[in-house]
C-alpha positions in Angstrom: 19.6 0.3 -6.0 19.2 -2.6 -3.4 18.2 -1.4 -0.3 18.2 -4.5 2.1 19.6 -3.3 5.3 17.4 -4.8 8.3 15.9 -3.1 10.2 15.8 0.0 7.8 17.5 3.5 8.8 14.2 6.3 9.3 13.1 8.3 8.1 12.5 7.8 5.2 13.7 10.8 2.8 11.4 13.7 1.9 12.1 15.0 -1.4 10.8 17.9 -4.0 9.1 16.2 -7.3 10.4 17.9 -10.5 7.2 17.6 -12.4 6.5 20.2 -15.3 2.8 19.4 -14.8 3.2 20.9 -10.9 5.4 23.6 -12.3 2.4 24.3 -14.9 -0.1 24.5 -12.6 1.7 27.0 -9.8 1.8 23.6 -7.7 5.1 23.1 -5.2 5.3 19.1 -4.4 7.2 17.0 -2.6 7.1 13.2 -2.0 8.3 11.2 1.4 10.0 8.3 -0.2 8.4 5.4 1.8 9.4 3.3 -0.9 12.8 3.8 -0.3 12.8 2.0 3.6 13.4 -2.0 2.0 13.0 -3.8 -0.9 11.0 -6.5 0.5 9.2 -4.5 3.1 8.6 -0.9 1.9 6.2 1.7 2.2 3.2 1.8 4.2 3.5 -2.0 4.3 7.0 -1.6 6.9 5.0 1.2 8.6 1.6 -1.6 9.7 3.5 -4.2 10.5 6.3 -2.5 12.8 4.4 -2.7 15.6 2.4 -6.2 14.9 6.4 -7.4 14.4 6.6 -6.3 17.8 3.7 -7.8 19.2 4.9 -11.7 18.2 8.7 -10.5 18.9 7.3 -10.0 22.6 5.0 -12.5 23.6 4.5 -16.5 22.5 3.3 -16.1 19.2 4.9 -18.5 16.9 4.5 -16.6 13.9 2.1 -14.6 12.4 -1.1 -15.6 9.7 -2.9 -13.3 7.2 -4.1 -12.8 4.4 -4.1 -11.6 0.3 -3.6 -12.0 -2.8 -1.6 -14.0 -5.3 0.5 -10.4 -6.1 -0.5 -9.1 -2.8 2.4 -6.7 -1.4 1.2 -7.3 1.9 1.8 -10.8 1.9 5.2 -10.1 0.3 5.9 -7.7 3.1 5.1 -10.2 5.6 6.6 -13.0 4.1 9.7 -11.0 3.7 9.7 -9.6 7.5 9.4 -13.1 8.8 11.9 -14.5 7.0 14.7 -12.0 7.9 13.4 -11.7 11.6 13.1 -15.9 11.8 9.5 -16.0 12.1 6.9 -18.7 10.5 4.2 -16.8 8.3 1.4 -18.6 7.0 -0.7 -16.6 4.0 -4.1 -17.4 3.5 -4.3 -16.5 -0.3 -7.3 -15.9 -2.8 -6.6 -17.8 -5.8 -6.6 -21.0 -7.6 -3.5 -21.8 -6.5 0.3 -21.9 -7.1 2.2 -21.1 -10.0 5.5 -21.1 -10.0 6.5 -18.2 -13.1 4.0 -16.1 -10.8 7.1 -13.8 -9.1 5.6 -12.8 -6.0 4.5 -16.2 -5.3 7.5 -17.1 -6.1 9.0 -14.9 -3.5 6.3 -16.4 -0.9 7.6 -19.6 -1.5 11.4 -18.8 -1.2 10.9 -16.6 2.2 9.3 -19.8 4.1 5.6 -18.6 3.5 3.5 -21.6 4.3 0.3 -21.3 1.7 -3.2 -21.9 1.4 -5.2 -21.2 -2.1 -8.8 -20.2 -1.5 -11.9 -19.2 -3.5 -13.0 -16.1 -3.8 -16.0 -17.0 -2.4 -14.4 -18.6 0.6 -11.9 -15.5 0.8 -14.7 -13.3 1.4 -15.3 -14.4 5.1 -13.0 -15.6 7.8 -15.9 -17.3 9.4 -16.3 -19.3 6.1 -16.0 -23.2 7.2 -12.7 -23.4 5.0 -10.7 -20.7 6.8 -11.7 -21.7 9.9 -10.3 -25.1 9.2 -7.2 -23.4 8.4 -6.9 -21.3 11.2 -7.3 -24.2 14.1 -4.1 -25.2 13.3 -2.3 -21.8 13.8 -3.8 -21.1 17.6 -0.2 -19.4 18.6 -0.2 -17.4 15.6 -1.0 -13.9 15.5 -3.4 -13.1 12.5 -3.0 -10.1 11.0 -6.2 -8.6 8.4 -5.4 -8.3 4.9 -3.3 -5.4 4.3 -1.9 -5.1 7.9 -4.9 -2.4 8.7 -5.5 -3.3 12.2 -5.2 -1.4 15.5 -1.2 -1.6 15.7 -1.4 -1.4 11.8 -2.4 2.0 11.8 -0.4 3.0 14.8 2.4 2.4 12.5 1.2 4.2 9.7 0.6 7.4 12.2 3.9 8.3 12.2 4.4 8.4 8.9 3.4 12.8 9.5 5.4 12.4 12.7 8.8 11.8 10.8 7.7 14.4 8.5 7.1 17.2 11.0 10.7 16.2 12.3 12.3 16.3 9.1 11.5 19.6 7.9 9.4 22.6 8.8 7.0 22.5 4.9 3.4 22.9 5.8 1.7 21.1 3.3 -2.0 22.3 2.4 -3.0 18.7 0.8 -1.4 15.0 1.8 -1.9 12.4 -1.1 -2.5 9.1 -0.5 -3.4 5.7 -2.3 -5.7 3.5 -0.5 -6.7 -0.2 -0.3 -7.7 -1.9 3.2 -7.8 2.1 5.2 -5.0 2.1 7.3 -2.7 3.9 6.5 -4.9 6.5 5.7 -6.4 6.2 9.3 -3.1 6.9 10.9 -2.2 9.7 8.9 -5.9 11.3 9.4 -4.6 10.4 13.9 -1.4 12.7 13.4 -2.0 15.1 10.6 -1.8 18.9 11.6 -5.4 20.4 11.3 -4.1 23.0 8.7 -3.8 19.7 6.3 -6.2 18.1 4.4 -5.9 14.8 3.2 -6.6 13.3 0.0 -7.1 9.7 -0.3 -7.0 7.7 -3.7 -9.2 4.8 -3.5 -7.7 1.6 -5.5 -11.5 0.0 -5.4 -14.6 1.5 -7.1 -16.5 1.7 -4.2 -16.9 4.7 -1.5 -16.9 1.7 1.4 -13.4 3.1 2.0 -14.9 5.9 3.7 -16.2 4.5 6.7 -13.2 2.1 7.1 -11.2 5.0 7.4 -13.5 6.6 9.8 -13.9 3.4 12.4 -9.9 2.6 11.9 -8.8 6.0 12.9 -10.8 6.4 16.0 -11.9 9.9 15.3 -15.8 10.9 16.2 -15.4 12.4 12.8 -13.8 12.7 9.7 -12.2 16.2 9.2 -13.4 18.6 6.7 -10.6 18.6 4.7 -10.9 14.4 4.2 -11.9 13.5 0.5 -12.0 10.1 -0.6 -11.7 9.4 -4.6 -12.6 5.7 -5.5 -10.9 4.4 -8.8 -13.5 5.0 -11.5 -10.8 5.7 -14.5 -9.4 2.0 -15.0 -11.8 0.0 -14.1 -11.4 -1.1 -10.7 -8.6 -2.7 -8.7 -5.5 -3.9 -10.0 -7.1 -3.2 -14.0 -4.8 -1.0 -15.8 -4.8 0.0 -19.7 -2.2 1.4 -22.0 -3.0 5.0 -21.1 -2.1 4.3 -17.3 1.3 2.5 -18.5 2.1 5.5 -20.9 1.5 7.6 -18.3 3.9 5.4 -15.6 6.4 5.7 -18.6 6.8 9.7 -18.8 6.2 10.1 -15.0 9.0 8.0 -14.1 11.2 9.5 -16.8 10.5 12.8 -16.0 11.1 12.6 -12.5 12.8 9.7 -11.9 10.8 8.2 -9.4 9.5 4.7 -9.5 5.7 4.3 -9.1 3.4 1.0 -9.0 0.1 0.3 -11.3 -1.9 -0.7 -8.6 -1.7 2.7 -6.6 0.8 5.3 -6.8 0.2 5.2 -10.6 -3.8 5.8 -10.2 -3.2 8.6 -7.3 -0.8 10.4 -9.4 -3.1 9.9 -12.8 -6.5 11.6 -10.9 -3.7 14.3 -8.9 -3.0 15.3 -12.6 -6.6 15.8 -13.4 -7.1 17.4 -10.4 -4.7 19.8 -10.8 -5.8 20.7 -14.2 -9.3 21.0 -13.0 -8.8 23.5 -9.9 -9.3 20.7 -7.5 -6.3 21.2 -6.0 -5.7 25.4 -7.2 -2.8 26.9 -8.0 -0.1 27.9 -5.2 -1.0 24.6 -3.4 1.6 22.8 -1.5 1.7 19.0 -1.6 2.8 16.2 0.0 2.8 12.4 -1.8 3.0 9.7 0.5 5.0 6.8 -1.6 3.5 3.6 -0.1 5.9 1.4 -2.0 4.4 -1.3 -4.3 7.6 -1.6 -6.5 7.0 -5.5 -6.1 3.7 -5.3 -8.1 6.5 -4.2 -11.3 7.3 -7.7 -11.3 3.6 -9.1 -11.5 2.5 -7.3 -14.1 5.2 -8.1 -16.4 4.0 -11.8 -15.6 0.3 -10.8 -16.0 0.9 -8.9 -19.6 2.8 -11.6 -21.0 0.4 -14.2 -19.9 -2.3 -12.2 -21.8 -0.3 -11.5 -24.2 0.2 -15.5 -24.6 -3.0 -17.2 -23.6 -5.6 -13.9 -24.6 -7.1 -13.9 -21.4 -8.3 -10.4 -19.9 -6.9 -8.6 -17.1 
């Protein structure tokens, strides 16, 4: 279903998840569909730049900069927002540059997205001599961080648990939800109900997460109910195997709900082990935050068939 109205009706819909796996474990889910707000700017990607889309809308910004990867569905958000709002975007992007059978460059490209290929070396620091070069040319620009996770960013993201309390009166014990840069998980942590503890799926090996979290959200603490999980199954970010896609396969037939490799996929994977391992015990009530990603489907078609063609290794 194309959903390309602009801007998108909210909320977004909150919905039970017909799992046997929940219904096996004495486990009552429900998902808010994040992924349903636009095909170009969904999820938790709509919810951080809402507000920095606001900020250039108001003021003399020309347009806004930032940065990510070559399948990056932050860049495709932003890309895609400035292009139906009429705003320049410029993506600073880590990689060897453009190809065009790569579909969300592709996409870049065809929303206006002005692009500049980086090293991964030089990616690693906005102070790095290259960037900087880049970046004196864009002084009216807002720049945004990679992954939209800054201050507006994660006021955005906050209300996320605001439209939920609205929507219906389900007091969830656990909130589930993938993260990559901290943000959105920052602004749930800001307006989640104390009751509510909140489980955050790492896409990176490391526990770094943690303390983005913390210093994003603004909290002098972290709650005790906060758990972090980085990815340790896969093999870091964006690596995927067979099991994982088998997995996507009967998830999405069972419940009809699309899901991404990158992060809903993984979240729901370690959920599954966690339910099966007490983690999360029987007669828990859960809430899935869908951040979207749908996009990435598209990228890793391209990045299987390309190993599938040349033999190089994801």
């Amino acid at each position: 279903m194309t959903r390309m109205k602009w801007p998108p009706d909210l909320p977004s819909p909150v919905q039970p998840v017909h799992w046997s796996l929940t219904v096996e474990c004495g486990i009552k889910m429900w998902v808010k569909r994040d992924d349903l707000i636009h095909d170009w700017v969904s999820g938790n990607k709509y919810r951080k730049l809402k507000y920095n889309l606001q900020k250039v809308k108001n003021s003399e910004y020309k347009g806004i900069l930032t940065f990510g990867g070559a399948f990056s569905n932050h860049l495709y958000a932003v890309a895609g927002v400035c292009k139906l709002e009429g705003i320049a975007s410029v993506g600073i992007i880590r990689g060897d540059g453009f190809d065009p059978a790569n579909p969300t460059l592709a996409f870049y490209k065809s929303a206006g997205m002005k692009m500049y290929f980086v090293s991964r070396t030089e990616y690693r620091s906005i102070t790095d001599d290259i960037i900087q070069n880049i970046l004196i040319n864009y002084p009216d620009y807002l720049i945004v961080p990679e992954g939209g996770s800054n201050e507006d960013g994660v006021l955005g993201a906050s209300e996320i648990m605001h439209e939920f309390y609205s929507q219906c009166d389900i007091q969830p014990d656990y909130v589930l939800v993938a993260g990559g840069t901290g943000g959105t998980a920052a602004g749930i942590l800001q307006s989640l109900k104390p009751s509510t503890a909140l489980r955050v799926y790492g896409a990176l090996k490391s526990d770094y997460l943690i303390q983005e979290i913390h210093r994003l959200s603004r909290l002098e603490q972290l709650p005790s109910g906060f758990r972090y999980y980085p990815e340790t199954i896969f093999g870091g970010y964006a690596r995927w195997n067979q099991e994982l896609l088998d997995f996507i396969t009967e998830f999405e037939s069972e419940t009809g709900i699309e899901i991404d490799h990158i992060y809903n996929a993984k979240l729901l994977y370690a959920f599954k082990e966690h339910m099966k391992n007490g983690v999360i015990p029987s007669g828990s009530r859960v809430l899935w935050i869908h951040t979207g990603g749908l996009q990435g489907k598209a990228g890793l078609r391209y990045r299987m068939h390309k190993k599938q063609n040349s033999g190089i290794v994801h």
